[in-house]
KETI-348464 format. One record per residue (C-alpha): residue number from 1; z, x, y. Coordinates in steps of 0.1 Angstrom, whole numbers, plus 5000, padded with zeros to 4 digits. Example, Ala and Ser with C-alpha at 12.3 -4.5 7.8 and 13.67 -1.06 7.14 Angstrom:
2
- 1  5078  5123  4955
- 2  5071  5137  4989
# end
This chain:
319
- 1  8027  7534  2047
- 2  8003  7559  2051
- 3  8000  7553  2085
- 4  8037  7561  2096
- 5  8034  7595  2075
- 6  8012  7600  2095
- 7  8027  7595  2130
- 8  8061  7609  2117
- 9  8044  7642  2105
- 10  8026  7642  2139
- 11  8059  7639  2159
- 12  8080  7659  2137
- 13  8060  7691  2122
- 14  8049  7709  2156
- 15  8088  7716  2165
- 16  8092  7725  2134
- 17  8062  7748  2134
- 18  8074  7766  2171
- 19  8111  7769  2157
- 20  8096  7788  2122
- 21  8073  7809  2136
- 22  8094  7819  2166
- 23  8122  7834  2137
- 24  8093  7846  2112
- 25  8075  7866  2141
- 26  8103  7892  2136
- 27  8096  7889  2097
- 28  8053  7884  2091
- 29  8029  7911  2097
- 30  8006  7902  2077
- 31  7982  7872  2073
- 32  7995  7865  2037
- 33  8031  7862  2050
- 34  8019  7833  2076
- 35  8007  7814  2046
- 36  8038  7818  2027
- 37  8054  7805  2059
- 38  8030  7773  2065
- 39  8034  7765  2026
- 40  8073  7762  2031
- 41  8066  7740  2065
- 42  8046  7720  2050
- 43  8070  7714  2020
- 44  8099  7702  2041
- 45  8076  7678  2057
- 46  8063  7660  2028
- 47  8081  7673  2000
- 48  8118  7665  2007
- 49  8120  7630  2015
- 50  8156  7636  2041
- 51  8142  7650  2070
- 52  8169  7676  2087
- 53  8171  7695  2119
- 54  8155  7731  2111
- 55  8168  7763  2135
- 56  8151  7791  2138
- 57  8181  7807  2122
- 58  8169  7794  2088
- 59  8132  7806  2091
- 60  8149  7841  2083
- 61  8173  7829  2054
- 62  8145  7810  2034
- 63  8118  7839  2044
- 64  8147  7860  2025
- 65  8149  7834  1997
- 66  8113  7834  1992
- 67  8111  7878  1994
- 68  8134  7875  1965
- 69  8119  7846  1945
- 70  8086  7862  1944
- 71  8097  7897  1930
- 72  8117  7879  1900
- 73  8092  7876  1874
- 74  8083  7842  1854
- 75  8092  7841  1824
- 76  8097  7810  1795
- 77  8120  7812  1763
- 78  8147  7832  1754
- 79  8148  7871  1758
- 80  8167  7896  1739
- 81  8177  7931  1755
- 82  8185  7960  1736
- 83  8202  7979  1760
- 84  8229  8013  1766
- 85  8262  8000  1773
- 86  8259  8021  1808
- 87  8237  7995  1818
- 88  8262  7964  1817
- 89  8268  7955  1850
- 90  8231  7963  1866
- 91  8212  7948  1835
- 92  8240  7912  1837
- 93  8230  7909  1871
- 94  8196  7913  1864
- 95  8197  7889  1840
- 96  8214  7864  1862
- 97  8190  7863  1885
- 98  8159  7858  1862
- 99  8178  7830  1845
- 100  8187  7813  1877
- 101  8145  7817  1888
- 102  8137  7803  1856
- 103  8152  7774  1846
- 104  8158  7770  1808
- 105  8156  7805  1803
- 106  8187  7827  1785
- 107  8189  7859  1785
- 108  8202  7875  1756
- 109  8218  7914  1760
- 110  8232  7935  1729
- 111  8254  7963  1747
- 112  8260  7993  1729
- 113  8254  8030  1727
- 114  8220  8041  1724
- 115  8221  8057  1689
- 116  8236  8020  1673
- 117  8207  8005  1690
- 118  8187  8025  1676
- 119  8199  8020  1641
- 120  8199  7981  1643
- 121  8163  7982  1658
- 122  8155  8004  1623
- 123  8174  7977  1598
- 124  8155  7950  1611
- 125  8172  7933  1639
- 126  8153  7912  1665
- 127  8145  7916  1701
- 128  8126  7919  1729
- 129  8134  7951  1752
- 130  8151  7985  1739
- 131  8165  7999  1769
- 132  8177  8035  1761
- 133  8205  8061  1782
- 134  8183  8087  1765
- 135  8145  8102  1756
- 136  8155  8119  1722
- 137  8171  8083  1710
- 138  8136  8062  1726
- 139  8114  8091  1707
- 140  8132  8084  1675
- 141  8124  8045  1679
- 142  8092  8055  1683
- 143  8087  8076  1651
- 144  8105  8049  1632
- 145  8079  8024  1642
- 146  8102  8002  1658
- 147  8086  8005  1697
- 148  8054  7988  1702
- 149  8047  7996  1741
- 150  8047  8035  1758
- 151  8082  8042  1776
- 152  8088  8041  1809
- 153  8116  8060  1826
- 154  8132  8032  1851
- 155  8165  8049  1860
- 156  8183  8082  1865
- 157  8222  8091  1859
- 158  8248  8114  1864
- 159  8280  8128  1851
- 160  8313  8125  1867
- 161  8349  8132  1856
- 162  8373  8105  1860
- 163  8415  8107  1854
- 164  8437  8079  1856
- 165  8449  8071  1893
- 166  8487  8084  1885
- 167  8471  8115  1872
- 168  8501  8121  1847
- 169  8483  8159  1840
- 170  8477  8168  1868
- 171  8438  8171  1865
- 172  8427  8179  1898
- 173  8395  8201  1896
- 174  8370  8205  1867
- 175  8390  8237  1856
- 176  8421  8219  1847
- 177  8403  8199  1816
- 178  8410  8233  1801
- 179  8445  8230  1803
- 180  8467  8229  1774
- 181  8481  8193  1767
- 182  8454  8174  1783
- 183  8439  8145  1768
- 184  8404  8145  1767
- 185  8384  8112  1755
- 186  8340  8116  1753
- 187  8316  8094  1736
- 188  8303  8116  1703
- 189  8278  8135  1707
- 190  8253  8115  1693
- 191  8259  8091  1722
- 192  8236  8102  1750
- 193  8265  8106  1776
- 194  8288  8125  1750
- 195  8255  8147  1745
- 196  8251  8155  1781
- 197  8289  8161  1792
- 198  8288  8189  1764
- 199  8258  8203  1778
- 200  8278  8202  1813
- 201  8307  8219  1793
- 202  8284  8251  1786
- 203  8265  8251  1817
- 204  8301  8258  1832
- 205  8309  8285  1803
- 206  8284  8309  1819
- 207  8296  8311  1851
- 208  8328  8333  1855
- 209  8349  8311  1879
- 210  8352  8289  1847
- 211  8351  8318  1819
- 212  8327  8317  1786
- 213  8354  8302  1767
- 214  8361  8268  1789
- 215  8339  8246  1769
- 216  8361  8252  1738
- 217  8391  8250  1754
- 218  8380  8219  1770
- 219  8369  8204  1732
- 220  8398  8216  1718
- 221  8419  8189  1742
- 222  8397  8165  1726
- 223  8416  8134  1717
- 224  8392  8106  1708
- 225  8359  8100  1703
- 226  8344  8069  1715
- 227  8311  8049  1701
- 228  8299  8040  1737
- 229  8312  8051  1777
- 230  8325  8023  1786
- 231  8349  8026  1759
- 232  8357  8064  1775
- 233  8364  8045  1808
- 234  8385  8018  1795
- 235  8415  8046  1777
- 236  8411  8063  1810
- 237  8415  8033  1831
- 238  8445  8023  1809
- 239  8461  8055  1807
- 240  8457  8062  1774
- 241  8439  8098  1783
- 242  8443  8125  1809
- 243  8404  8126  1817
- 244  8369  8115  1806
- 245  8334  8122  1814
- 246  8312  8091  1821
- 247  8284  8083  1843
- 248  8285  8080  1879
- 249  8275  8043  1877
- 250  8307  8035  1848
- 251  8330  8038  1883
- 252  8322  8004  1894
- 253  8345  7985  1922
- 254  8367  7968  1893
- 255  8373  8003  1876
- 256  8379  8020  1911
- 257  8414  8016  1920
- 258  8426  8025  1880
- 259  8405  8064  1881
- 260  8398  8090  1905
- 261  8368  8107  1906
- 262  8359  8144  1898
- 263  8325  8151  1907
- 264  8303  8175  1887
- 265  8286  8203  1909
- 266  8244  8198  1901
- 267  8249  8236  1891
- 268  8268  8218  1860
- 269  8253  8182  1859
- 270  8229  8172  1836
- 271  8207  8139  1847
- 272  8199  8117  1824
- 273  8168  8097  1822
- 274  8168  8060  1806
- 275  8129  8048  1794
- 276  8123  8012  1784
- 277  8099  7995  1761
- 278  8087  7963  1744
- 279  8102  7961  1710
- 280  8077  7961  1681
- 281  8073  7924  1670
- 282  8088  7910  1700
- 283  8094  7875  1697
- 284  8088  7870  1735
- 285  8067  7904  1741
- 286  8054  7886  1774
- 287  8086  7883  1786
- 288  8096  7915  1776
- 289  8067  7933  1795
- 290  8081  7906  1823
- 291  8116  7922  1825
- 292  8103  7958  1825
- 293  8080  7952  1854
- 294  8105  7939  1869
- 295  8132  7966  1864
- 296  8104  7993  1880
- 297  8098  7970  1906
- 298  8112  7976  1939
- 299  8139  7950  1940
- 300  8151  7959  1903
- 301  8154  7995  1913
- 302  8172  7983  1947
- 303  8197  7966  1923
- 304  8201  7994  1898
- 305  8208  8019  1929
- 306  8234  7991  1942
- 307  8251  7997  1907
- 308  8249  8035  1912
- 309  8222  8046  1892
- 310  8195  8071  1911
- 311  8159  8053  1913
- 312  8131  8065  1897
- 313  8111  8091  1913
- 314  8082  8083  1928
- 315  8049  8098  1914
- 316  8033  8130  1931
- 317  8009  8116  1960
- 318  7973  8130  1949
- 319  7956  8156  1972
# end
């Protein structure tokens, strides 16, 4: 038996070795790489017991596969994410991909505004990760004993206006949120977003194009009142407002074709930075210190950017 291993191995692996390296040359630079390489050779010769054809075309696919594997982080047990309600679409992703690299593993995400996170975190409730839109609501955690790692800021936002495609008020710049009978829909302002469109608001009050008394005309079209954004972007989206401000990553290809877009000169803008940390008495704090790497690791912050976030800036580079 051992003997026609043997002999198959020998007639089999060195094609498969020329048609592998002849893809990965385009791929490996250095040594490491090669190894990776030789490791996945050897495993389809005498770790799959069907034998296939193997094209150089696939050398680049599972080179890609094992890029990707690598960067997800290994984790065991379930893990519980406190996160802004911003974050849904990036963070589910996220999460997708751990749980399919891990097998067994579920991961658990509680979406809501920042300051309700906050305020379960304080009465007791149980996770992992608290992933905050906001530094003032992350400091409080802190002070309140709940946060048992130091923050890390892993993503930037801005603001944007949207308005329903039919655009029934006819909001077509920033000045018309000022106009009487528009229906204006923000987070409170306890809500980081809500907190940073009003900041926007006054920023535009001391320039004269917009006059000192637009951000309280603008709050005086104010309609609703909403615990979390993507509650601001779902009575936009439905037309049950004239206009909202969100964050430039709430306009995601499903939301789209329902809003138009009103962008907020940086003049106005105000950029919010989200920190993350490991939740004091973490039931899976290895897991939790797991996910965060791997949010401020290059693929995470690929993804986040693909979900229009802005990536972290890189550190200064020392003299």
């Amino acid at each position: 038996m051992q003997k026609s291993i043997g002999v198959w191995l020998a007639a089999v692996l060195p094609g498969w070795c020329r048609a592998y390296l002849r893809a990965a040359r385009q791929h490996l630079i250095l040594g490491g790489g090669a190894l990776v390489l030789g490791c996945i050779i050897v495993g389809y010769g005498v770790g799959w017991a069907q034998p296939r054809a193997l094209y150089p075309g696939d050398a680049g696919a599972l080179w890609r596969t094992v890029q990707a594997t690598t960067e997800v982080p290994r984790i065991q047990g379930p893990l519980t994410i406190f996160t802004a309600a911003s974050l849904t679409d990036a963070f589910q992703e996220m999460g997708a991909t751990m749980e399919q690299a891990n097998a067994g593993t579920q991961v658990i995400f509680n979406f809501a505004g920042s300051p309700t996170l906050r305020t379960q975190l304080a009465q007791g409730a149980r996770a992992d990760v608290f992933a905050s839109a906001d530094e003032p609501n992350m400091q409080g955690a802190q002070k309140e004993g709940t946060i048992a790692s130091e923050p890390r800021i892993f993503a930037r936002n801005r603001l944007v206006a949207i308005v329903p495609a039919a655009n029934p008020a006819q909001v077509t710049r920033l000045h018309d949120l000022a106009k009487s009978g528009v229906k204006l829909v923000l987070t409170t302002k306890e809500v980081p977003v809500g907190n940073y469109s009003r900041q926007a608001l006054a920023k535009m009050s001391q320039v004269a194009a917009f006059g000192p008394e637009f951000a309280t005309r603008v709050l005086a079209n104010l309609v609703s009142e909403e615990a979390n954004v993507k509650q601001v972007v779902a009575k936009v989206q439905l037309g049950e407002a004239h206009a909202g401000i969100v964050y430039a990553s709430d306009v995601t290809p499903a939301v789209r074709g329902a809003v138009q877009v009103l962008a907020i000169p940086d003049p106005f803008n105000v950029i919010a930075h989200y920190p993350i940390a490991v939740v004091n008495g973490a039931p899976n704090a290895a897991g939790a210190r797991a996910f965060i790497d791997y949010v401020l690791s290059p693929a995470g912050q690929a993804l986040l950017t693909k979900h229009g976030f802005l990536a972290v800036e890189p550190p200064p580079r020392a003299n």
